[in-house]
matplotlib code that plots the C-alpha trace (Angstrom):
import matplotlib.pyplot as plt

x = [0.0, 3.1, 1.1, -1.2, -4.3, -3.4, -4.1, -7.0, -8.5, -8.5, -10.2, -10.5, -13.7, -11.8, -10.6, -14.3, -15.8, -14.7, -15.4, -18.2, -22.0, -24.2, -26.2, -24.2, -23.5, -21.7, -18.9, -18.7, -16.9, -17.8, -15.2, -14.4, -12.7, -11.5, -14.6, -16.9, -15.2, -15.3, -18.7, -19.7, -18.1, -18.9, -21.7, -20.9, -17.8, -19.7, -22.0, -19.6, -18.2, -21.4, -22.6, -19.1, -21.0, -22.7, -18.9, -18.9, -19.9, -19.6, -18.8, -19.8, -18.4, -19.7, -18.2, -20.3, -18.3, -18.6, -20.6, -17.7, -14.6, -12.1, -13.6, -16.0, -18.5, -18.0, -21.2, -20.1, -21.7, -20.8, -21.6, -20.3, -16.4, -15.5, -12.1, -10.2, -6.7, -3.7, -2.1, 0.9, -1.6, -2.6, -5.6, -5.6, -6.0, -9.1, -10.6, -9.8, -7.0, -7.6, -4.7, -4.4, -7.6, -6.3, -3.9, -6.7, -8.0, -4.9, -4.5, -8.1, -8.5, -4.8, -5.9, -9.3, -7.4, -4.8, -7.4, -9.6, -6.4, -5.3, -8.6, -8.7, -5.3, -5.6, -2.9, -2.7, -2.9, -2.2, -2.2, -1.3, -1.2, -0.8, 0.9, 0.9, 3.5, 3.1, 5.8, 4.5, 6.0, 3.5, 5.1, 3.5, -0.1, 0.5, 2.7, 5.7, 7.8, 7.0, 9.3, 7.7, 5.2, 1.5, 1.0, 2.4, 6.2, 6.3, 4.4, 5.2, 2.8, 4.4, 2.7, 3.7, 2.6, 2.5, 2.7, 4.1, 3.3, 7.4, 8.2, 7.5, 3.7, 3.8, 5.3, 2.5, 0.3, 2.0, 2.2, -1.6, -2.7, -0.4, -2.2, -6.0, -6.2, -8.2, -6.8, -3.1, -3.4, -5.6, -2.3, 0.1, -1.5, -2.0, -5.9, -8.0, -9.9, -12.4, -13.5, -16.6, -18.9, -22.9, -25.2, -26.4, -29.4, -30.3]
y = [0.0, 2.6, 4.0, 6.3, 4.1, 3.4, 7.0, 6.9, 3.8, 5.9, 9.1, 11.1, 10.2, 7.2, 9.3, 9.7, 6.2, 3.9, -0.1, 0.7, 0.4, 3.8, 3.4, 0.8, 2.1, -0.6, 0.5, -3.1, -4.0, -5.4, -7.1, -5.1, -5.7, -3.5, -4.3, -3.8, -0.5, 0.4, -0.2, 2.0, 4.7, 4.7, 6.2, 8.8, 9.6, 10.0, 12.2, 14.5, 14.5, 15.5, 17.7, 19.6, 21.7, 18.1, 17.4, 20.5, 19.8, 22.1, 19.7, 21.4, 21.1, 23.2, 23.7, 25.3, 26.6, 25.7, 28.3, 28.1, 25.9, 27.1, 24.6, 23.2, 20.6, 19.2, 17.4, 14.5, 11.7, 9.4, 12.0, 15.5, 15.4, 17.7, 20.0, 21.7, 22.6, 20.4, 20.2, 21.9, 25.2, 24.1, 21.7, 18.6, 16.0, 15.1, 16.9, 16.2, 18.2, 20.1, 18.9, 15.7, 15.9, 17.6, 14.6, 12.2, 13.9, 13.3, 9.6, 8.5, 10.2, 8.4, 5.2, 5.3, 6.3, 4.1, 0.8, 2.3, 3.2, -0.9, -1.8, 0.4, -1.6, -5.0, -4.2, -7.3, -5.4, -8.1, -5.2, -1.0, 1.3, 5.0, 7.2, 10.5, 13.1, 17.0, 18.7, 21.7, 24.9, 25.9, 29.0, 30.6, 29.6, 30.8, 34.2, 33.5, 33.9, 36.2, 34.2, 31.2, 30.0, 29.0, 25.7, 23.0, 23.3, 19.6, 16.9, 13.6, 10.6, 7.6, 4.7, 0.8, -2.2, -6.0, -6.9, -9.4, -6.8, -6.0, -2.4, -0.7, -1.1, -0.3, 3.0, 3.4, 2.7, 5.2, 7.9, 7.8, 8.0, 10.7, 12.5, 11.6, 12.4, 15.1, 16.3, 15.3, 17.6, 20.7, 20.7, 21.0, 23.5, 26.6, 27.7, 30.7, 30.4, 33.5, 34.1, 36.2, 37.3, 36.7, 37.7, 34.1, 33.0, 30.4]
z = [0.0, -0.7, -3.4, -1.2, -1.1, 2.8, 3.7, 1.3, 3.5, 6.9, 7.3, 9.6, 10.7, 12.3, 15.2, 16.2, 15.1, 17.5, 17.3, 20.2, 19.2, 19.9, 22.9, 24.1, 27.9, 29.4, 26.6, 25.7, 22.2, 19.2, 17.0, 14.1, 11.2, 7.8, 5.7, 9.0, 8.8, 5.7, 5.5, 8.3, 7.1, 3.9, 3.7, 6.1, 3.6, 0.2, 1.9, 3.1, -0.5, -1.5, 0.9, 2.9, 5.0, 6.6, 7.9, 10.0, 13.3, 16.5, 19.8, 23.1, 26.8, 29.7, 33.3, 36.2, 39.2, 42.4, 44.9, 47.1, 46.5, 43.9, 42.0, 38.9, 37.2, 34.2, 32.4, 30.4, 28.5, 31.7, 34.2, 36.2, 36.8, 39.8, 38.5, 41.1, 41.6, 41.3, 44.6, 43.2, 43.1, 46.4, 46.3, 47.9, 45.2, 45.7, 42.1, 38.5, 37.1, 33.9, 32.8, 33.7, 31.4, 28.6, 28.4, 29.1, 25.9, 24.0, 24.8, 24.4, 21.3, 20.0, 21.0, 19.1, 16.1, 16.5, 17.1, 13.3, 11.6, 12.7, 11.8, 8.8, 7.6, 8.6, 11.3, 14.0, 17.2, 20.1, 22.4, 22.4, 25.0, 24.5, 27.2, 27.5, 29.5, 29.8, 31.6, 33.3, 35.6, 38.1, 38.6, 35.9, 36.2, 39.9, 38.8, 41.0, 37.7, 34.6, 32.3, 33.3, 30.6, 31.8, 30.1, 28.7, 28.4, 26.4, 25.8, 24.6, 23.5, 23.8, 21.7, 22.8, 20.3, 20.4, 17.2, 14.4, 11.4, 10.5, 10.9, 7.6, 8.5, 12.0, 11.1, 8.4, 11.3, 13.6, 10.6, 9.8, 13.6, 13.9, 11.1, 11.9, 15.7, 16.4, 19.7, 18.8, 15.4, 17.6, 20.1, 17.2, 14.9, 16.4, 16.0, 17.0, 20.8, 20.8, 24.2, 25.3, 28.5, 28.3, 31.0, 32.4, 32.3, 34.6]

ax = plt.figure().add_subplot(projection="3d")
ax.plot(x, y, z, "-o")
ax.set_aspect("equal")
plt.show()
């Protein structure tokens, strides 16, 4: 598959279609293989050929803060997550980290590609497991240090395989997740983030 047709199997729908029935809440899998794949997305492909604007869709999250801990809620799919401050900013561990979360993000949007992009490629995957690091300097979220910057000094995301395939297609593999995850491509390319006040209203 050196002559492009391996990037034209995977799309970047595989970083949101994972091998996970709708509706199914016990997040139980189904066994998926390339033609099961292929055939899912199909349809969701030529229509997006036919019909762009269909492709564009705006994801939402919302946090409300806590009436009196420095702290917030997050409604998700599965449920609130409390968000508070790491205990290097002085909580007490007991809260989610944003950033922790942000890398919970990164990893769980790598592994879905990487498990389509397998799929996708006929890629024997005995096992995977994706880590991810971010190295961070707390003194500039907490302004001890102006030449300290506030976020993420590095990251790295660290994928681990068992697999026969030989290494020619495991770097294939490792290319096209790479190029289809979502949250991976967001962090690398820099992108507009408007921000604005409303009046609330509930």
């Amino acid at each position: 598959m050196g002559d492009g047709s391996c990037e034209r199997a995977v799309s970047a729908h595989a970083a949101g279609l994972a091998a996970v029935p709708a509706g199914n809440s016990e997040g139980r899998q189904r066994t998926m293989d390339a033609e099961a794949l292929k055939a899912l997305q199909a349809p969701l492909k030529e229509q997006y050929r036919q019909e762009p604007t269909a492709a564009m869709i705006t994801l939402h999250a919302e946090a409300r803060l806590d009436s009196a801990a420095v702290a917030c809620r997050i409604e998700t799919g599965r449920g609130l997550i409390a968000a508070g401050l790491h205990p290097a900013t002085g909580g007490d561990g007991s809260l989610a980290c944003s950033g922790d979360m942000l890398l919970e993000a990164l990893v769980a949007c790598a592994g879905v590609t990487l498990r389509a992009v397998a799929t996708a490629l006929a890629v024997e995957l005995r096992d995977a497991v994706v880590r991810a690091e971010g190295d961070l300097d707390f003194r500039g979220t907490l302004g001890v240090a102006k030449d300290a910057p506030v976020g993420f000094r590095q990251i790295r995301l660290i994928f681990e395989v068992d697999t026969d395939d030989p290494a020619d297609r495991v770097e294939t593999l490792l290319r096209l997740t790479e190029r289809y995850c979502v949250v991976l491509q967001t962090l690398r390319t820099p992108l507009e983030v408007a921000t604005e006040v409303r009046p609330l209203k509930d």
